[in-house]
N, C-alpha and C positions, 0 to 999 in steps of 0.2 A: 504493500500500500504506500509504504513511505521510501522506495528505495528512490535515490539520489535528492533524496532530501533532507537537510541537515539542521540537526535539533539541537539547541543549544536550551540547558537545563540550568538552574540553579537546584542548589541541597541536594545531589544527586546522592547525596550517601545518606541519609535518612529512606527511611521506612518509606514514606511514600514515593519519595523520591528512585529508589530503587526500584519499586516496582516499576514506574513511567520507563525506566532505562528499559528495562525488560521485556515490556510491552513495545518500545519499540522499535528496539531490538529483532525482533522477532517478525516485525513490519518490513524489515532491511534499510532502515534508516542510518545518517551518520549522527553520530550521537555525539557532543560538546557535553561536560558537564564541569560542575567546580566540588570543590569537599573543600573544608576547611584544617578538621585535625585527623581525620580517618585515612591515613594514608594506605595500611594494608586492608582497609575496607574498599577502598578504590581502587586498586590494582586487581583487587580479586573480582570486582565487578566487571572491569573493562575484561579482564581475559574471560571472563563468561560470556561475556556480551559479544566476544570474537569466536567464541566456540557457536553460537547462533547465525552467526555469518554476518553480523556488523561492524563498520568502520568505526571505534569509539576510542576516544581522548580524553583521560582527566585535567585536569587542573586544581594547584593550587592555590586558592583565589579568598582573599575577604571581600566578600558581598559587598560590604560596608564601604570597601575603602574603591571610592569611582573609579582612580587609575587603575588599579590593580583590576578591575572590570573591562575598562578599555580596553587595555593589554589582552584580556580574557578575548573578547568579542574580536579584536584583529588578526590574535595566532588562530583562533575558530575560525574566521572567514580564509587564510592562507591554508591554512591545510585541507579543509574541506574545500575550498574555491565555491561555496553557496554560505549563507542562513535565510532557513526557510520556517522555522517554528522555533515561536519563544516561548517558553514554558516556566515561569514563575515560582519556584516550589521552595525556597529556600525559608526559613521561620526559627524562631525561638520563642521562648516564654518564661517568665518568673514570674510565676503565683505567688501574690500578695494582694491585699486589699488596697486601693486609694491611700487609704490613713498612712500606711506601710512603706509604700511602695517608695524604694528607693529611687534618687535622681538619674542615678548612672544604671539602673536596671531600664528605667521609664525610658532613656535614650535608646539602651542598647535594644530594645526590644522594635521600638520605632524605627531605628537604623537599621535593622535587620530586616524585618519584616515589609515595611514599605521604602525603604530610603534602599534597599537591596534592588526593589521592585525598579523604582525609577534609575538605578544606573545601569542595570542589566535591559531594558527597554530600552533606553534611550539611546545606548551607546549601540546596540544592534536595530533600531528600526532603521537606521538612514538605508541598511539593505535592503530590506523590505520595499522602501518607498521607490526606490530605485529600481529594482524590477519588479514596481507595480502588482506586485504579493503577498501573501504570508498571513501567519496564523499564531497569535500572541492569546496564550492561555496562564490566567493566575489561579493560584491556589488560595483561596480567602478563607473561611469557617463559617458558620452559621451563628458562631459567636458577633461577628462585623454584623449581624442581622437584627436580632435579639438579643443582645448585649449579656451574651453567657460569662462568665468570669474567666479571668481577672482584666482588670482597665484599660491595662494599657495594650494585652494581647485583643480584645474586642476596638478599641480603636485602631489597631493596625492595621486589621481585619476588613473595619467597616472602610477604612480608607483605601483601601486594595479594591473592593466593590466600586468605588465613585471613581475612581479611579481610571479602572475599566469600560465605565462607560461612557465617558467622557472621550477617553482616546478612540471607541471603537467610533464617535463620530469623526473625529477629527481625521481617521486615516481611512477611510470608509470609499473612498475615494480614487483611494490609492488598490486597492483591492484586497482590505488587509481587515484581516476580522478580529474583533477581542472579545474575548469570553472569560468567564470567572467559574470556578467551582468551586462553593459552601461545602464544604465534609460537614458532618458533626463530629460526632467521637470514633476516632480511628485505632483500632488495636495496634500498639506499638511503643518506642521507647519514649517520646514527649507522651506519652497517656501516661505511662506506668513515672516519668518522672513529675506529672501534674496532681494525678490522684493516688489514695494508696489503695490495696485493693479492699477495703471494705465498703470505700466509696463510689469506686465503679461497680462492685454489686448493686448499691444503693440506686447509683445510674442504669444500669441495669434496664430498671424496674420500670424509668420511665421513657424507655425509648420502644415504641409500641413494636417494631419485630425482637425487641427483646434478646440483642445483639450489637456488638458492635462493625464498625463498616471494616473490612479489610483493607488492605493498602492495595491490593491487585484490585478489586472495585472499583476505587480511584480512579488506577489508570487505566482500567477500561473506558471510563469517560474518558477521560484526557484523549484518547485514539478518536475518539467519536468525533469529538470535539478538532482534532488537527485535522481530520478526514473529512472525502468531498462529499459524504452523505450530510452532512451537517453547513454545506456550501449557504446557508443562506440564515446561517444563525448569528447574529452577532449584538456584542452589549448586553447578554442575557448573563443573570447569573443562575447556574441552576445549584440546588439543593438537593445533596446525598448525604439523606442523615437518619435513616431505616425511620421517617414519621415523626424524628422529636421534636421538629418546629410544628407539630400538628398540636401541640400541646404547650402554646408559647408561656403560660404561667410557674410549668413547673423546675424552671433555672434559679428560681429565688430560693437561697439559704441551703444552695448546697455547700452542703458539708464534708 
């Protein structure tokens, strides 16, 4: 579906991140990714990802830091010679309350999550716009929706959402579509280090399939979402979150 077309990823060593590599992977895509501190978690992705019969490159990149992005998005466009799909997945989180919540956390959180968004976007769309294509997908939460806890991860969130729509007019034009996808609660290492597990039982309870979403679920969408079945979707954000925003009152006073 995706071969010679080149995917450049953020968070590519997280949980959900991993699975998109995998899924597109599997498409014959070339895959761009960055990690931060997993280096034998990246190596060991990319040679999977080349036993699947894809062309993929790590990097070691801070999100945060624009140049070191740049840098990212110029060695991606020389070695591959395209980027055709942006893919947004990179995230952090410290749970705390407002009262709590530390200054340098409240940044880093912000810097991450959307200040990651905007240098990996920005510094890869001018290819897009230039061959008049491409498909810029973010990863937001249903937290940016329903302001699930904590602060400053739901504002990062909700601002990745306006975000998205915003640009999807702006480059709409260009031939270039932006979509968002809300997870709720996803099985993996940011869950098991946000709750403990008496409290995702408790969550459990109120997410009406009574389950949480997998990370290959994810990027199932994510493929939908980069693919021409999906040619005429743009600016939407969709929600996969097995019903819990069916239930928007019950996020108060988890514990």
């Amino acid at each position: 579906m995706f071969r010679n077309k080149t995917v450049i990823i953020s968070g590519g060593s997280g949980d959900v991140g991993k699975a998109i590599i995998r899924e597109m992977a599997k498409e014959g895509a070339n895959i761009s990714f960055n990690y931060f501190n997993n280096k034998d978690g990246a190596r060991k992705l990319e040679q999977e990802s080349r036993n699947a019969g894809a062309k993929i490159k790590s990097f070691k990149v801070d999100i945060k830091d624009y140049t070191a992005v740049q840098k990212w998005v110029q060695k991606t466009k020389e070695y591959f010679g395209s980027i055709d799909i942006i893919i947004n997945n990179a995230a952090t989180l410290k749970p705390a309350s407002l009262a709590f919540t530390k200054k340098k956390d409240w940044q880093k959180v912000l810097d991450t999550n959307l200040g990651g968004l905007f240098n990996l976007t920005q510094c890869a769309i001018f290819y897009l716009i230039k061959q008049k294509s491409g498909n810029i997908i973010n990863i937001a939460s249903i937290s940016g929706i329903i302001g699930t806890p904590p602060v400053n991860y739901a504002a990062s969130k909700g601002g990745i959402i306006a975000f998205s729509k915003c640009l999807a007019r702006e480059v709409a034009t260009y031939n270039i579509r932006v979509n968002t996808i809300a997870p709720g609660y996803v099985k993996g290492a940011m869950l098991d280090r946000s709750m403990s597990l008496e409290q995702q039982e408790k969550m459990l309870k109120k997410i009406p399939l009574e389950r949480f979403a997998q990370p290959q679920e994810i990027a199932a969408l994510v493929k939908f979402l980069a693919g021409k079945k999906s040619r005429y979707i743009t600016g939407q954000t969709i929600v996969i979150d097995g019903g819990y925003t069916l239930c928007p009152f019950t996020f108060y006073n988890e514990k």
